[in-house]
KEVEX-595961 format. One line per field, with one value per residue (C-alpha): residue number from 1; residue in three letters; x, y, z. Coordinates in steps of 0.25 Angstrom, whole numbers, plus 5000, padded with zeros to 4 digits. Last residue first. Example, Ala and Ser with C-alpha at 12.3 -4.5 7.8 and 13.67 -1.06 7.14 Angstrom:
! KEVEX-595961
num: 2 | 1
residu: SER | ALA
east: 5055 | 5049
north: 4996 | 4982
up: 5029 | 5031
This chain:
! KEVEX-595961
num: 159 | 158 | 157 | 156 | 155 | 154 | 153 | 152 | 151 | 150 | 149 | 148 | 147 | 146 | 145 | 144 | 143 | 142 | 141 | 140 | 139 | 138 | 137 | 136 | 135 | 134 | 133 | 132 | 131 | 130 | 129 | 128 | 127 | 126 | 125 | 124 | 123 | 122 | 121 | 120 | 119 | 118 | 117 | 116 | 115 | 114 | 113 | 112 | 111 | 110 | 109 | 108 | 107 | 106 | 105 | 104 | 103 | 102 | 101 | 100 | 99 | 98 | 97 | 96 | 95 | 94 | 93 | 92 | 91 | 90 | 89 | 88 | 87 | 86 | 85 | 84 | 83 | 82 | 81 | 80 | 79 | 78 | 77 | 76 | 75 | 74 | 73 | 72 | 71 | 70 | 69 | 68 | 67 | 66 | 65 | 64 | 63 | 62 | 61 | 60 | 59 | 58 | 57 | 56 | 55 | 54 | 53 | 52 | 51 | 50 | 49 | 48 | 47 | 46 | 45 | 44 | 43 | 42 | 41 | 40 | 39 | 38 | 37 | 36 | 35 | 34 | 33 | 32 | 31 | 30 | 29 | 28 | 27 | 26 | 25 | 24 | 23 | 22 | 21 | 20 | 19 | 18 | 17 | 16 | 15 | 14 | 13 | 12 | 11 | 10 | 9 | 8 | 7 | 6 | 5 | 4 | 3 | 2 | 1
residu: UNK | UNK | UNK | UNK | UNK | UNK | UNK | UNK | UNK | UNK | UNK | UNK | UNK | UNK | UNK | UNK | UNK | UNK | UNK | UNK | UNK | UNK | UNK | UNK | UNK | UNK | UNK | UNK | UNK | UNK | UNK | UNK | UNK | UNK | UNK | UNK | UNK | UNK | UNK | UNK | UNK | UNK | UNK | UNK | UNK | UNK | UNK | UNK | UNK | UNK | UNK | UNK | UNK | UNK | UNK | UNK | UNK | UNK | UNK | UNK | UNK | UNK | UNK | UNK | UNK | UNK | UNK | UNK | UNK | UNK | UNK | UNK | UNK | UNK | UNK | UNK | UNK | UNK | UNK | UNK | UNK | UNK | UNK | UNK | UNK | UNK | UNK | UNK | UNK | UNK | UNK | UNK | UNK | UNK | UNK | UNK | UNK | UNK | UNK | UNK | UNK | UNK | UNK | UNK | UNK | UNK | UNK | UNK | UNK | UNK | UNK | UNK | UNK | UNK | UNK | UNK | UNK | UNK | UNK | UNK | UNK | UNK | UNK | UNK | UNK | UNK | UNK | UNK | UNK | UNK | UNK | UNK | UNK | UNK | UNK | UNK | UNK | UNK | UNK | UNK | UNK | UNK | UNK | UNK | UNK | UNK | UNK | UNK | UNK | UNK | UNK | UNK | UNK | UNK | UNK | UNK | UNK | UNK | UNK
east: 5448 | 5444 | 5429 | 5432 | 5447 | 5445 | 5436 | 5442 | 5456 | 5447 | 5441 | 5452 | 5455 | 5444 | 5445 | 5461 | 5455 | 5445 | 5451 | 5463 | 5452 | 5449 | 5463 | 5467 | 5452 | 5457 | 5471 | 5467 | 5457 | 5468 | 5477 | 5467 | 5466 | 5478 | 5479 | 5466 | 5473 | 5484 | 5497 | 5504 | 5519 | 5519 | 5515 | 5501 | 5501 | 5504 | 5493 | 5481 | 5487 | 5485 | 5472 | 5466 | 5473 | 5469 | 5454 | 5451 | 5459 | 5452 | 5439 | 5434 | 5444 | 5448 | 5462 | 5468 | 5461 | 5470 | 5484 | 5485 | 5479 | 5483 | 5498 | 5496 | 5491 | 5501 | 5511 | 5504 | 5502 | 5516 | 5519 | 5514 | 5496 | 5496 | 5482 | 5490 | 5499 | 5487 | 5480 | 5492 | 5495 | 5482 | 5482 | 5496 | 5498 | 5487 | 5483 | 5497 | 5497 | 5481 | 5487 | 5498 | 5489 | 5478 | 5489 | 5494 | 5480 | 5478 | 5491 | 5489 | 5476 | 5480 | 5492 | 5482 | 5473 | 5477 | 5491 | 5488 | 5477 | 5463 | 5464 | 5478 | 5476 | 5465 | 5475 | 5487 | 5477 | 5473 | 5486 | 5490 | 5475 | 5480 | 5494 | 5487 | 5475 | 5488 | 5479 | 5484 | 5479 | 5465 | 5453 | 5461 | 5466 | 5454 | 5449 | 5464 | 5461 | 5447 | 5457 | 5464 | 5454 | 5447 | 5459 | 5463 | 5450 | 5452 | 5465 | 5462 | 5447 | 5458 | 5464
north: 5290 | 5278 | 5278 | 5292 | 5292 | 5278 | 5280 | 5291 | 5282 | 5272 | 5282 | 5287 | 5271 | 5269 | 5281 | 5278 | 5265 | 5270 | 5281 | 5271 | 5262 | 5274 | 5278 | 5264 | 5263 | 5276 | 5271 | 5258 | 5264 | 5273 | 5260 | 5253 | 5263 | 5263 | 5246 | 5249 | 5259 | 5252 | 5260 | 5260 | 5269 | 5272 | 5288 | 5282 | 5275 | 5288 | 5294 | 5284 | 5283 | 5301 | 5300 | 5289 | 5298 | 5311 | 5307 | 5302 | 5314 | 5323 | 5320 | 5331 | 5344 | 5340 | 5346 | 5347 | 5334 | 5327 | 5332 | 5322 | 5309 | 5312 | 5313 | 5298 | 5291 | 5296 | 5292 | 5279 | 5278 | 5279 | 5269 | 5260 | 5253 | 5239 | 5241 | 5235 | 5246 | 5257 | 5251 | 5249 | 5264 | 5268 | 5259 | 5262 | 5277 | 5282 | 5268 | 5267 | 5282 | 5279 | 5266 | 5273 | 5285 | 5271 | 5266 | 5277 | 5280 | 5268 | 5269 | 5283 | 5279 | 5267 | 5274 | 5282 | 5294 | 5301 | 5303 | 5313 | 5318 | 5316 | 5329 | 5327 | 5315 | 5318 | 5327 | 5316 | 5308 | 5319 | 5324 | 5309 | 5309 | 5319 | 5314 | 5302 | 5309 | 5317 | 5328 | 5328 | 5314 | 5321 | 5310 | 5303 | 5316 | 5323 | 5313 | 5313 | 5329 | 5326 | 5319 | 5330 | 5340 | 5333 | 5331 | 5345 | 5350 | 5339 | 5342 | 5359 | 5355 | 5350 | 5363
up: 5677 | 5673 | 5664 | 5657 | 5656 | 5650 | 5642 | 5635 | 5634 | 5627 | 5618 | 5612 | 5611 | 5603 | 5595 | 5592 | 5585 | 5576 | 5572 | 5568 | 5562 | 5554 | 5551 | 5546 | 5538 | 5531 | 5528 | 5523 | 5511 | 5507 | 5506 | 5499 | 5489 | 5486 | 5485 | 5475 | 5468 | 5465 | 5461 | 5472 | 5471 | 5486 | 5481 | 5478 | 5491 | 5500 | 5489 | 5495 | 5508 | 5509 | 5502 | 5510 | 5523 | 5518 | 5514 | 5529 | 5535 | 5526 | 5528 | 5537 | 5535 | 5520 | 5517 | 5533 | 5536 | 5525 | 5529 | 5541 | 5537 | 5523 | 5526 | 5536 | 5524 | 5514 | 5526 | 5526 | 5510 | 5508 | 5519 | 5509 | 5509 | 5508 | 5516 | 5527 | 5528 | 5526 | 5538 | 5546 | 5544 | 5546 | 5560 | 5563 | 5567 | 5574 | 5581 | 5588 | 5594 | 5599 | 5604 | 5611 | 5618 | 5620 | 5629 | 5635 | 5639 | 5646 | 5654 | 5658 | 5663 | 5670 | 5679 | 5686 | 5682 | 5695 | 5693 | 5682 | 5688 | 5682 | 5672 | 5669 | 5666 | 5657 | 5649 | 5650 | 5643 | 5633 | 5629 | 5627 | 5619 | 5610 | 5607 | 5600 | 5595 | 5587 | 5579 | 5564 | 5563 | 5563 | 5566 | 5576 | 5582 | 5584 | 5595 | 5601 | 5601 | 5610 | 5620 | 5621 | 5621 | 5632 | 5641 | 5639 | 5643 | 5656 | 5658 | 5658 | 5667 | 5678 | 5679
């Protein structure tokens, strides 16, 4: 029984991988799954009280870090709301029309036409905004990989 936690730990863990390159797959909810998963596989009551407090931790950041950081980014780019939610359409629908790139290209194009409908009608500030909400998702990338990493280390180094 303990080989099921540990393949469940594992896929888990890899679908909180997936998850920060394909918004469609909740990393957040994937590494709950994989925590309780690696608990199961220690023990639940044999992990101790600091294990599920460090990964309640990263669980809340990595929640926090998938919806602010774009959203910061195109905010204080001078970017709308419209450009956030056309930001947030291209995020999901773009990987289903261009399988590699699409997230990236879908999330520019999705702030860019977000802004359009706002009413702007300088390119540069549009522009600025698709610009924003790329380097949003990318320091967001950036982040939840850190802590994805974190938590790993900790399993690896703790437990």
């Amino acid at each position: 029984m303990e080989w099921l936690w540990l393949v469940l730990a594992v896929l888990f863990y890899g679908g909180a991988w997936l998850g920060l390159i394909y918004p469609i797959v909740p990393s957040g909810l994937m590494y709950i799954l994989a925590a309780l998963a690696t608990a199961g596989y220690f023990g639940f009551s044999d992990v101790g009280i600091i294990f599920y407090f460090v990964h309640a931790v990263l669980i809340i950041l990595l929640f926090l870090i998938d919806h602010l950081i774009s959203i910061l980014g195109i905010q204080r780019s001078g970017g709308s709301k419209y450009a956030v939610w056309g930001s947030l359409a291209g995020a999901l629908i773009g990987p289903f029309i261009i399988p590699v790139f699409g997230l990236f290209v879908g999330l520019a194009v999705g702030a860019v036409a977000g802004e359009l409908f706002a009413g702007t009608k300088e390119w540069q500030k549009i522009g600025k905004v698709g610009a924003a909400s790329l380097i949003g998702f990318v320091v967001g990338v950036i982040v939840k990989s850190i802590l994805l990493i974190t938590g790993l280390l900790h399993v690896f180094f703790f437990l």
